[in-house]
C-alpha positions as CSV (number, residue, x, y, z in Angstrom):
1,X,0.0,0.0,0.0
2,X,1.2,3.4,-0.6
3,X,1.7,6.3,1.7
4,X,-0.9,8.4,0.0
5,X,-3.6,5.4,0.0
6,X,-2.7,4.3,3.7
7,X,-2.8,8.2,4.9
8,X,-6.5,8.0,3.1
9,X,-7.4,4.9,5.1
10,X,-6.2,6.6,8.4
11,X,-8.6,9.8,7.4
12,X,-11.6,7.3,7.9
13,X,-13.4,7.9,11.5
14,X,-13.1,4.1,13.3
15,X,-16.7,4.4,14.2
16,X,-17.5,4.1,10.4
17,X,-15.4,0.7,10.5
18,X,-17.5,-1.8,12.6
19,X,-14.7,-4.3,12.5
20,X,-12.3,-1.9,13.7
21,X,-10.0,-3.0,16.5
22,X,-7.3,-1.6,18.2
23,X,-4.7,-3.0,20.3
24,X,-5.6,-2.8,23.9
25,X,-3.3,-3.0,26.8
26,X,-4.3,-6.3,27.7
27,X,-3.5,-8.0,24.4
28,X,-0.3,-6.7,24.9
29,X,0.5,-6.2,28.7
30,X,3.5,-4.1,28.2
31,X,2.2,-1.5,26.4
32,X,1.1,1.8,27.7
33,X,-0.6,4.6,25.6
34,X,0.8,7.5,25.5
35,X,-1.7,10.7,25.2
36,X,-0.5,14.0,24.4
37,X,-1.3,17.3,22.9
38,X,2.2,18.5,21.6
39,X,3.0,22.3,21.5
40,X,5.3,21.8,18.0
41,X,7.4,19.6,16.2
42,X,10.0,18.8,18.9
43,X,7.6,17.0,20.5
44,X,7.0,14.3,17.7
45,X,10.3,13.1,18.5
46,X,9.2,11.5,21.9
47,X,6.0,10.0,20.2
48,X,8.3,7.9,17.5
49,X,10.2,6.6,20.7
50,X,7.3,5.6,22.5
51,X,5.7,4.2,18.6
52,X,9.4,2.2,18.4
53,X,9.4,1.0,21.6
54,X,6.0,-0.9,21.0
55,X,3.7,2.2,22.9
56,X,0.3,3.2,21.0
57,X,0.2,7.5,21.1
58,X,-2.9,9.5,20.9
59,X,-2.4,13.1,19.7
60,X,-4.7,16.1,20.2
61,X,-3.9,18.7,17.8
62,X,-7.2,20.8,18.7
63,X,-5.2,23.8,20.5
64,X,-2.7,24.3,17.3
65,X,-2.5,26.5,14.5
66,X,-3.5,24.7,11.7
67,X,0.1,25.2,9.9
68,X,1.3,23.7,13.0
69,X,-1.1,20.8,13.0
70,X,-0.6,19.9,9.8
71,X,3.4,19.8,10.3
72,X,3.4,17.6,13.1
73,X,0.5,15.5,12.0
74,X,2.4,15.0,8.7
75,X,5.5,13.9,10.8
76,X,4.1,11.4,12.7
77,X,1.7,9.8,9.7
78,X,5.2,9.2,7.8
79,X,6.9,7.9,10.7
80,X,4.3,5.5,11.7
81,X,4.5,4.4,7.9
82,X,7.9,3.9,8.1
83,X,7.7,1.9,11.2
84,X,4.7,-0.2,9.5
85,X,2.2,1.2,12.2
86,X,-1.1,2.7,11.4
87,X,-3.1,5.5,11.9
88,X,-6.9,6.0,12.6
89,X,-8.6,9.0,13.0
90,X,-10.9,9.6,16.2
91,X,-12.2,13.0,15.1
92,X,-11.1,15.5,13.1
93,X,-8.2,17.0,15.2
94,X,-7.6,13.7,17.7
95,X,-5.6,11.0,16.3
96,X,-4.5,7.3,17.6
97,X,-1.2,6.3,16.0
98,X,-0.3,2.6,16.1
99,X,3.0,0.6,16.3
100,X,3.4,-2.5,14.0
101,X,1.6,-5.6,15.6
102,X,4.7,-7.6,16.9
């Protein structure tokens, strides 16, 4: 799948997806998620840890400029592609990024 058609599959809402799942911390006990609402672009570096190290994120981009949003919001899409994780939307500005199933 390409970038462009997974970032498409990430814009649907997971409540229009009745088979949806995502990974809970109890199918894999070691896992915490991570919510945060970062304040620029230096924050994203944090999320790819916690993404690496196995850790689902949540992002709220509600309180940024839309320039802003759409920087850091296009920094973690790509880096949770690179890392083979996905994305779902939960609303229009909140966001659950997930690592690769191990």
């Amino acid at each position: 799948m390409s970038f462009t058609e997974w970032v498409k599959e990430m814009d649907r809402p997971m409540n229009e997806e009745p088979n949806a799942t995502i990974a809970s911390p109890e199918a894999q006990p070691h896992s915490r998620i991570l919510v945060i609402e970062p304040a620029d672009l230096n924050d994203c570096l944090n999320l790819i840890e916690n993404l690496k190290a196995g850790d689902p994120v949540v992002v709220n981009l509600e309180h940024l400029e839309t320039k802003v949003s759409h920087e850091v919001f296009g920094f973690l899409a790509g880096a949770t592609y690179v890392l083979g994780g996905t994305a779902q939307s939960l609303n229009n500005e909140v966001f659950i990024f997930l690592p690769k199933e191990r």
